[in-house]
FIZAKE-897164 format. One record per atom (N, C-alpha, C): residue in one letter; x, y, z. Coordinates in pm, whole numbers. Layout:
<atoms>
+----+--------+--------+--------+
! aa !     xx !     yy !     zz !
+----+--------+--------+--------+
!  a !      X !      Y !      Z !
...
+----+--------+--------+--------+
</atoms>
This chain:
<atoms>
+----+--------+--------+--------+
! aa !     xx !     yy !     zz !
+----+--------+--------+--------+
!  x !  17702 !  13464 !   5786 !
!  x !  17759 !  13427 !   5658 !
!  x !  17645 !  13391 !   5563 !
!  x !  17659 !  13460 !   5460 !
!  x !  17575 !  13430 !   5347 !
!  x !  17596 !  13337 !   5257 !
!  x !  17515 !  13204 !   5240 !
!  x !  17548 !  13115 !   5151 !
!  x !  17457 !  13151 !   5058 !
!  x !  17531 !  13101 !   4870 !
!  x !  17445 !  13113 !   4756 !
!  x !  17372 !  12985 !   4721 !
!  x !  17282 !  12918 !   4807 !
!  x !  17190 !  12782 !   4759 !
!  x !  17113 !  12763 !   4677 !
!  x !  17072 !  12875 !   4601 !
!  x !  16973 !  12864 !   4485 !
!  x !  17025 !  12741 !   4405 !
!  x !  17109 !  12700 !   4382 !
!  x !  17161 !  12554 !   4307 !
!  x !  17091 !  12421 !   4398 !
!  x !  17092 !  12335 !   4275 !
!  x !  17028 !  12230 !   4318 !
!  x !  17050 !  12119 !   4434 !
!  x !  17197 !  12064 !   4447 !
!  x !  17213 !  12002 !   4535 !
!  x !  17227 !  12101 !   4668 !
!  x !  17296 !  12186 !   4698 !
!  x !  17282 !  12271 !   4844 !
!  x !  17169 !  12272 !   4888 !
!  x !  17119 !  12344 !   4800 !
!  x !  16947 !  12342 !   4863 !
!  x !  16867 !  12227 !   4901 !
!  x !  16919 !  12150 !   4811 !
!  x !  16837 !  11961 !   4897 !
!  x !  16859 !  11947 !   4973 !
!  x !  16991 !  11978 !   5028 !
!  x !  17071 !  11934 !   5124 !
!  x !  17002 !  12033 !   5286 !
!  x !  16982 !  12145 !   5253 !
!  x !  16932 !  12250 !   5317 !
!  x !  16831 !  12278 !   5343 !
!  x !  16698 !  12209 !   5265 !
!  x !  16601 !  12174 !   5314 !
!  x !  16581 !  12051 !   5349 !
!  x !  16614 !  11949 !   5351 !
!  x !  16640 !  11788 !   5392 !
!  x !  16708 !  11847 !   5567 !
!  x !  16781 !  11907 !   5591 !
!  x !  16860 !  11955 !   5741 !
!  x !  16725 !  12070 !   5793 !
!  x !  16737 !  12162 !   5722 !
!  x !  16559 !  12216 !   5764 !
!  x !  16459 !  12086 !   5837 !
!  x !  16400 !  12059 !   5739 !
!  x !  16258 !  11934 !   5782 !
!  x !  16351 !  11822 !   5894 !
!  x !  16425 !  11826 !   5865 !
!  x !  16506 !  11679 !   5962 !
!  x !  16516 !  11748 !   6153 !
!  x !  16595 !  11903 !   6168 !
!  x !  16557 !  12019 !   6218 !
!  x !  16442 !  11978 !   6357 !
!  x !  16290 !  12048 !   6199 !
!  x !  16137 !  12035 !   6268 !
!  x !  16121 !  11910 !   6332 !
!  x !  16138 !  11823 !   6251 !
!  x !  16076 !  11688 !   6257 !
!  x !  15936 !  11670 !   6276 !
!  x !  15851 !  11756 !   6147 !
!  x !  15726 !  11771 !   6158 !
!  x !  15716 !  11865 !   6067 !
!  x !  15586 !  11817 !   5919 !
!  x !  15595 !  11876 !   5823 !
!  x !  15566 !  12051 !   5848 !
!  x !  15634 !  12140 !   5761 !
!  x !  15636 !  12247 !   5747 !
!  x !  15578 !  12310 !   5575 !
!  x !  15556 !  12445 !   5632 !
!  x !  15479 !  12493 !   5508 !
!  x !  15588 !  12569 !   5413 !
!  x !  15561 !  12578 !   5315 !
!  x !  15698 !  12684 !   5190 !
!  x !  15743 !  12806 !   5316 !
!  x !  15641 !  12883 !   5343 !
!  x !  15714 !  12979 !   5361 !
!  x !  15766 !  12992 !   5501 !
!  x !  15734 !  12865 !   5593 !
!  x !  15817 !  12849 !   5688 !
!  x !  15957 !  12800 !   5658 !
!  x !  15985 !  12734 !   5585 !
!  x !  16103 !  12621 !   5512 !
!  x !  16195 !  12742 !   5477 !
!  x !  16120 !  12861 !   5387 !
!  x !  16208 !  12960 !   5350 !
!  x !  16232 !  13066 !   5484 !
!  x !  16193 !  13029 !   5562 !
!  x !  16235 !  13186 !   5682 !
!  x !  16324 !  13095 !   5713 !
!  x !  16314 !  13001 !   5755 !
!  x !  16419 !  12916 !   5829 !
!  x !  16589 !  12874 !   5686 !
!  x !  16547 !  12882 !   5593 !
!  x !  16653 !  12933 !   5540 !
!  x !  16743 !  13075 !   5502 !
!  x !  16659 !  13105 !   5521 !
!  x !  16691 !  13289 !   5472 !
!  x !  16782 !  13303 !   5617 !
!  x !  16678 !  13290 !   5738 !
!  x !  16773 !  13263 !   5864 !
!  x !  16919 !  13203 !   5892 !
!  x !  16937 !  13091 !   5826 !
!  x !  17071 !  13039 !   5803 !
!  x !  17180 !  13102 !   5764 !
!  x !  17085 !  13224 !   5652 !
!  x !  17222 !  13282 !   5590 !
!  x !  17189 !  13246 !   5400 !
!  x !  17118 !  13151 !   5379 !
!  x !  17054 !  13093 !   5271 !
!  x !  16997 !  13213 !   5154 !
!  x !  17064 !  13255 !   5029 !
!  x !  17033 !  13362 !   4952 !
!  x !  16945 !  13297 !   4879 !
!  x !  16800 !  13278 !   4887 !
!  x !  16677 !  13166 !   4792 !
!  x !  16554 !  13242 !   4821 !
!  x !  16496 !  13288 !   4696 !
!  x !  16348 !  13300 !   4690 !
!  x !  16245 !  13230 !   4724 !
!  x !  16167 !  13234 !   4819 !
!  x !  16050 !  13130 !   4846 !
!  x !  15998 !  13048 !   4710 !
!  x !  15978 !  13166 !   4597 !
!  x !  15905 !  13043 !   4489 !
!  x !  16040 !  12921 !   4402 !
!  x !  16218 !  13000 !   4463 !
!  x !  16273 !  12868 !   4448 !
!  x !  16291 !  12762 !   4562 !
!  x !  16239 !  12767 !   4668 !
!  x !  16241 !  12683 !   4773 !
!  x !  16094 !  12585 !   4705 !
!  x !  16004 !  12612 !   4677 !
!  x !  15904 !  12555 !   4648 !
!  x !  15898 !  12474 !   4537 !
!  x !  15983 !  12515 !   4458 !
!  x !  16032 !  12428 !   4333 !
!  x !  16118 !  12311 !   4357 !
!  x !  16219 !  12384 !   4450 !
!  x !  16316 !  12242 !   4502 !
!  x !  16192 !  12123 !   4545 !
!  x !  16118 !  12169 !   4657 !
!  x !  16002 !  12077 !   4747 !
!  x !  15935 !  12038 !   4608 !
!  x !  15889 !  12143 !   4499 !
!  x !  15812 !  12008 !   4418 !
!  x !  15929 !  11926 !   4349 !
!  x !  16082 !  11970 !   4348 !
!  x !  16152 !  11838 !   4260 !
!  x !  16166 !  11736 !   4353 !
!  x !  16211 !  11769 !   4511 !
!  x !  16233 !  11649 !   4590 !
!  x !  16152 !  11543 !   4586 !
!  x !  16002 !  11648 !   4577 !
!  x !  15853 !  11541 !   4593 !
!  x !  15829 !  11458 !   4519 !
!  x !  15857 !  11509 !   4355 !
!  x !  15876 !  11400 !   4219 !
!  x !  15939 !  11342 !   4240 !
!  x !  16123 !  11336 !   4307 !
!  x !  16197 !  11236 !   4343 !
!  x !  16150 !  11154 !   4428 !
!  x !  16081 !  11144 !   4494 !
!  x !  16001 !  11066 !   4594 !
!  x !  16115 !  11085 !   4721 !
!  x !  16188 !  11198 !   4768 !
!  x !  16209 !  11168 !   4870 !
!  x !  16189 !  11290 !   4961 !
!  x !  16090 !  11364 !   4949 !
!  x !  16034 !  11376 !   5050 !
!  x !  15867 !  11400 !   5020 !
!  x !  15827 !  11440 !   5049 !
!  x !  15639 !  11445 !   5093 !
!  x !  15546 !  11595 !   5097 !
!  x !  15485 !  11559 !   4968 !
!  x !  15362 !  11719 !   5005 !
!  x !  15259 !  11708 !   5002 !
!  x !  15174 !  11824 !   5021 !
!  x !  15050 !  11814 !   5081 !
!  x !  14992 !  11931 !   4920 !
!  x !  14897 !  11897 !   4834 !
!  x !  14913 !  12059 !   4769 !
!  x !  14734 !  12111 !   4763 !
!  x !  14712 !  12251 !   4718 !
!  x !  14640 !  12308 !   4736 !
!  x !  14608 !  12395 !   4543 !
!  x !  14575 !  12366 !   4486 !
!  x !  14517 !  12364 !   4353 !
!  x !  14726 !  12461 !   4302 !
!  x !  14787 !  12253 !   4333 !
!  x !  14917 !  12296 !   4260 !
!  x !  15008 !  12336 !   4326 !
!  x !  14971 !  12403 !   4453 !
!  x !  15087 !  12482 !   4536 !
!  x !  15112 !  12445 !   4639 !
!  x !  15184 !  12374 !   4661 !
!  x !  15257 !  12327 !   4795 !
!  x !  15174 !  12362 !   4941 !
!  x !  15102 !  12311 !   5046 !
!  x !  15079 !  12340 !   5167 !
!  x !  15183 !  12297 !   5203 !
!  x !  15214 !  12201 !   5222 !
!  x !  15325 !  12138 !   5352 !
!  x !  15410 !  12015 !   5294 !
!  x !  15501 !  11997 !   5361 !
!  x !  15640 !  11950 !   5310 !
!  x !  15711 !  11886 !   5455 !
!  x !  15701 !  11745 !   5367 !
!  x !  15739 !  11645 !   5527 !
!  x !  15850 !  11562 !   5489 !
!  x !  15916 !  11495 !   5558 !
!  x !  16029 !  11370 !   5562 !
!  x !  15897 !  11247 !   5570 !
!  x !  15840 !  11270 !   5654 !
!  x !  15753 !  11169 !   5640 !
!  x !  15619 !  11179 !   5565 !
!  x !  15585 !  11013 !   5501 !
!  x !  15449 !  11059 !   5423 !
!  x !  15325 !  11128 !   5542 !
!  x !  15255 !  11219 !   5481 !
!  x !  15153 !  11333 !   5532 !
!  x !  15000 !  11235 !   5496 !
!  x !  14986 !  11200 !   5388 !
!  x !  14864 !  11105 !   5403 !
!  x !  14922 !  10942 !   5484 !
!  x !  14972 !  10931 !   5451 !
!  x !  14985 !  10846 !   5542 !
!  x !  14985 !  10826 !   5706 !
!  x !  15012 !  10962 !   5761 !
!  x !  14994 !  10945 !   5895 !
!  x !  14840 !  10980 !   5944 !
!  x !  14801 !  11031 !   5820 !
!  x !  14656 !  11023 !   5846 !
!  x !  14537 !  10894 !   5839 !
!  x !  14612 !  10822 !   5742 !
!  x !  14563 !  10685 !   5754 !
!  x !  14592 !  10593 !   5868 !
!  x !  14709 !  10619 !   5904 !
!  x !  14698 !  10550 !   6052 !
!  x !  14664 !  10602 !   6123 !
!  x !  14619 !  10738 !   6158 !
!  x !  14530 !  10807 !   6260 !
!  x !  14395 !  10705 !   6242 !
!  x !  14319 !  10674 !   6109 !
!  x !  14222 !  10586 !   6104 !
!  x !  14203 !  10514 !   6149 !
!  x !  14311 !  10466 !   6138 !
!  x !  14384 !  10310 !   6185 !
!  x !  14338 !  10266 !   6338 !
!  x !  14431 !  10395 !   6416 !
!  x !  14417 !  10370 !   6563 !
!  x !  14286 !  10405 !   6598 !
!  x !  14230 !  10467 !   6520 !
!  x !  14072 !  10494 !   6554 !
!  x !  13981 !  10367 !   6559 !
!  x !  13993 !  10286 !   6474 !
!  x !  13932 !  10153 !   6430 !
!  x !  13963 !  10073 !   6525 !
!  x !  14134 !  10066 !   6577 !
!  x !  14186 !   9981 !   6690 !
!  x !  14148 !  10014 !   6820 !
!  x !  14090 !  10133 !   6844 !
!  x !  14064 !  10157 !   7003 !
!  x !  13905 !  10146 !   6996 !
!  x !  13816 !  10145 !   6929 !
!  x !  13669 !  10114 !   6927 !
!  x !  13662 !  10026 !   6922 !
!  x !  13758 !   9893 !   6846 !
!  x !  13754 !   9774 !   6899 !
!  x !  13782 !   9707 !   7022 !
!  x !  13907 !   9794 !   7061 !
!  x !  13916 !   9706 !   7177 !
!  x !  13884 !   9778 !   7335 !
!  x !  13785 !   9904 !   7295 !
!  x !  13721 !   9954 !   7409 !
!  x !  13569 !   9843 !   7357 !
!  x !  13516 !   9826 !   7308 !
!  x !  13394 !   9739 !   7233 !
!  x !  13428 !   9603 !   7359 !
!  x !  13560 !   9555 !   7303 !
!  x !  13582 !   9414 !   7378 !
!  x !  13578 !   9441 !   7499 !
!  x !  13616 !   9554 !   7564 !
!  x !  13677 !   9573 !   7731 !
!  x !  13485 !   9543 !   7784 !
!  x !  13432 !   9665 !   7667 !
!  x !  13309 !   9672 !   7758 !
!  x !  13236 !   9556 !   7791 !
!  x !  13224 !   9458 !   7677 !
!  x !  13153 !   9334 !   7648 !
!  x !  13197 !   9256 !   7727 !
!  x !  13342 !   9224 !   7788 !
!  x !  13406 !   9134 !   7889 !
!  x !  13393 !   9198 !   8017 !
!  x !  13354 !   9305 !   8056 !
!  x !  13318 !   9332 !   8165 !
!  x !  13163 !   9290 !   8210 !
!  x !  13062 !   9260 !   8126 !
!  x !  12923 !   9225 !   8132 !
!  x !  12851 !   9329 !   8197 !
!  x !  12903 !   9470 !   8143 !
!  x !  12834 !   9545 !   8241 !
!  x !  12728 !   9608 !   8163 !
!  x !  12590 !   9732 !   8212 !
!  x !  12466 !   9727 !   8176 !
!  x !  12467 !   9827 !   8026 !
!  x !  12396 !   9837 !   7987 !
!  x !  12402 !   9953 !   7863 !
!  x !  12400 !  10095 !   7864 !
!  x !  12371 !  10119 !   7967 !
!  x !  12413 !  10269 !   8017 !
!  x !  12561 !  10267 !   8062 !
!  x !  12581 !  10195 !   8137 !
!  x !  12747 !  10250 !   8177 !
!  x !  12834 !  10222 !   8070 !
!  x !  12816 !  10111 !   7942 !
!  x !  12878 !  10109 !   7842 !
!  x !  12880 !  10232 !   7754 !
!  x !  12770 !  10288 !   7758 !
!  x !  12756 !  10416 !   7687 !
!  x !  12838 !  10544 !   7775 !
!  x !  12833 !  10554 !   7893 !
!  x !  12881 !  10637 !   7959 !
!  x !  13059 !  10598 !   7907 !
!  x !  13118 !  10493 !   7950 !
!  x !  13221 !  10524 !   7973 !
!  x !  13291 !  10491 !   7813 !
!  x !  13238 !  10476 !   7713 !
!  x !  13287 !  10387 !   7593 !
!  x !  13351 !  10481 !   7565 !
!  x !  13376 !  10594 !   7531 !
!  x !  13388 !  10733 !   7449 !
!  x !  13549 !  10720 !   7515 !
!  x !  13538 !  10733 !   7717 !
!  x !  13659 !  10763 !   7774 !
!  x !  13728 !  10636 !   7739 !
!  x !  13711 !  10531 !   7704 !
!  x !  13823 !  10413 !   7737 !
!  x !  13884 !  10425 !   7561 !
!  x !  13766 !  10416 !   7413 !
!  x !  13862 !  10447 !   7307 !
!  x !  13948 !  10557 !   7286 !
!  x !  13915 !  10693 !   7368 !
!  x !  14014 !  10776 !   7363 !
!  x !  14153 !  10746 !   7434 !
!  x !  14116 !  10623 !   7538 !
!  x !  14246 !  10631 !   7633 !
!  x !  14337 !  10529 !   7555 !
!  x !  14292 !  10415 !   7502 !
!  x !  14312 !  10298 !   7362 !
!  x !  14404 !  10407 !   7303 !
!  x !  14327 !  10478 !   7218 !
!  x !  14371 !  10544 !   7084 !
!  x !  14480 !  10587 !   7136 !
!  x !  14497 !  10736 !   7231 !
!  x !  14619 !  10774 !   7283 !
!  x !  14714 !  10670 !   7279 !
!  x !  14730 !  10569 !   7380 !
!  x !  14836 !  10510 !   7379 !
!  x !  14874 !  10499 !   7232 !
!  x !  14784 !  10415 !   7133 !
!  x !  14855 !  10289 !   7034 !
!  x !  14898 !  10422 !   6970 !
!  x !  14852 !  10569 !   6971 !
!  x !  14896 !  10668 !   6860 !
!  x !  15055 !  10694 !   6903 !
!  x !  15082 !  10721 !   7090 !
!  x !  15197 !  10732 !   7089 !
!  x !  15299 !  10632 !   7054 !
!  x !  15214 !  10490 !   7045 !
!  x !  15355 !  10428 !   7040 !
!  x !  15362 !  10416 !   6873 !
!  x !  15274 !  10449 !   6802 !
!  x !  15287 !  10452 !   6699 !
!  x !  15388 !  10566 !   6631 !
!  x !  15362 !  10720 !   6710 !
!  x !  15421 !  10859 !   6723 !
!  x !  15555 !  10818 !   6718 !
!  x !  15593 !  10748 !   6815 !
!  x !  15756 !  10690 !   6867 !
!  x !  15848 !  10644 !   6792 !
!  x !  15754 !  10524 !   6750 !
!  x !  15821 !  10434 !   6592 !
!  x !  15852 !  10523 !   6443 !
!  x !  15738 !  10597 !   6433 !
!  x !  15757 !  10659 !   6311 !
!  x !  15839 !  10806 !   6302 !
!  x !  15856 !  10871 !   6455 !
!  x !  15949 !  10968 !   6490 !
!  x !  16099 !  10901 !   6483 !
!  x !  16134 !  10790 !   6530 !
!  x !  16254 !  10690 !   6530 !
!  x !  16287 !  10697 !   6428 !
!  x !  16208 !  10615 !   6328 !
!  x !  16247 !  10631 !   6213 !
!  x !  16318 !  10673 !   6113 !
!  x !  16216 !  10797 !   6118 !
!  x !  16169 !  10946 !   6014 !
!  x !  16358 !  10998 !   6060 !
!  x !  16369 !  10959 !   6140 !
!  x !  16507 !  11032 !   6202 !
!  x !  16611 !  10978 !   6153 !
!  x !  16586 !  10838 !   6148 !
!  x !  16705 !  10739 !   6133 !
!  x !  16742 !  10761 !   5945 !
!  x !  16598 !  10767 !   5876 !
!  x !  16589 !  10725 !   5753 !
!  x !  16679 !  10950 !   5690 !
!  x !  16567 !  10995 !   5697 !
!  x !  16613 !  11125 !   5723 !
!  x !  16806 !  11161 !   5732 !
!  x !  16840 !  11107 !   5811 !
!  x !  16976 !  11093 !   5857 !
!  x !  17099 !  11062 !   5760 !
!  x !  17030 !  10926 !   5739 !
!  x !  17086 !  10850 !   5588 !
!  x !  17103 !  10951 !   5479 !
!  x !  16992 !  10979 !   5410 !
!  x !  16992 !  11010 !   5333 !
!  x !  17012 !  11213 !   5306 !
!  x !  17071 !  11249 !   5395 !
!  x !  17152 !  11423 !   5459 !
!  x !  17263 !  11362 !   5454 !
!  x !  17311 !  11258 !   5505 !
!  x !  17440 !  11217 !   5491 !
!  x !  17478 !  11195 !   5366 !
!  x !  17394 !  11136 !   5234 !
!  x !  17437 !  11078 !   5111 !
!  x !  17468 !  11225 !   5038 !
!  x !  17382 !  11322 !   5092 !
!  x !  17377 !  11426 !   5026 !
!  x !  17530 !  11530 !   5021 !
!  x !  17516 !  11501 !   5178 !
!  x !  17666 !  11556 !   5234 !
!  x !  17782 !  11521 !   5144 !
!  x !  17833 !  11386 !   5133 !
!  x !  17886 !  11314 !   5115 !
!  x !  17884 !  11370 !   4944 !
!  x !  17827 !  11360 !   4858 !
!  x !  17772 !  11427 !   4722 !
!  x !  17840 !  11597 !   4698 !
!  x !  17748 !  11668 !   4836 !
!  x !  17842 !  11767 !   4796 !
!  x !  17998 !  11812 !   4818 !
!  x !  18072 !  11761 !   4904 !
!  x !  18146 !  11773 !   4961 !
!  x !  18251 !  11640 !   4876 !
!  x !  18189 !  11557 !   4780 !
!  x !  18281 !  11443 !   4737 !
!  x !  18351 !  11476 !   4618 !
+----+--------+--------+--------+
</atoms>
């Protein structure tokens, strides 16, 4: 079945269920195969327009490239890069502390420092991964529903 979404609310609605879908930002012209797939009658450069109105609305997230959309998230995209920082800073600290409370010599601190902040980082990233996947889902959810609710009211 062929739907006509080139209009404004369907298509929010249809890329908001798209990205919600991935759950992990996507690029224009993935967003548009995966609509065209649906059944969705929309030109990639109007899928890209919706993503830059959603993005001005602030509710959802891009990434751009002199103006043109790379990628298109539910969740903020610099922002998960800043907490990638984040956990980077948190596991050199507290591989730093492990080593220093162990009193052990300066070679084996050097040997093993590298393996214990990567093993740090992993964790705090997944549980960080977890929370903000929870979320992104919960919040995401809400607001497909308001949309629903909009078109259908």
């Amino acid at each position: 079945m062929t739907t006509n979404s080139t209009t404004g609310l369907a298509l929010r609605v249809a890329i908001h269920a798209a990205l919600l879908d991935l759950d992990r930002p996507a690029t224009i012209e993935e967003l548009h195969g995966i609509l065209t797939d649906q059944g969705h009658r929309v030109g990639g450069r109007t899928v890209e327009d919706a993503i830059v109105r959603l993005s001005s609305d602030g509710e959802i997230h891009r990434i751009t490239d002199d103006g043109r959309t790379v990628l298109a998230s539910l969740t903020p995209i610099d922002a998960a890069a800043t907490v990638r920082d984040q956990i980077t800073e948190v596991a050199t600290a507290a591989a730093d502390q492990a080593i220093e409370s162990l009193s052990v010599d300066e070679s084996w601190s050097c040997r093993h420092r590298a393996a214990l902040i990567e093993q740090v980082g992993d964790s705090v990233e997944a549980a960080v991964g977890d929370w903000v996947n929870r979320n992104t889902v919960m919040i995401a959810k809400l607001i497909a529903d308001k949309y629903a609710e909009a078109v259908n009211g």
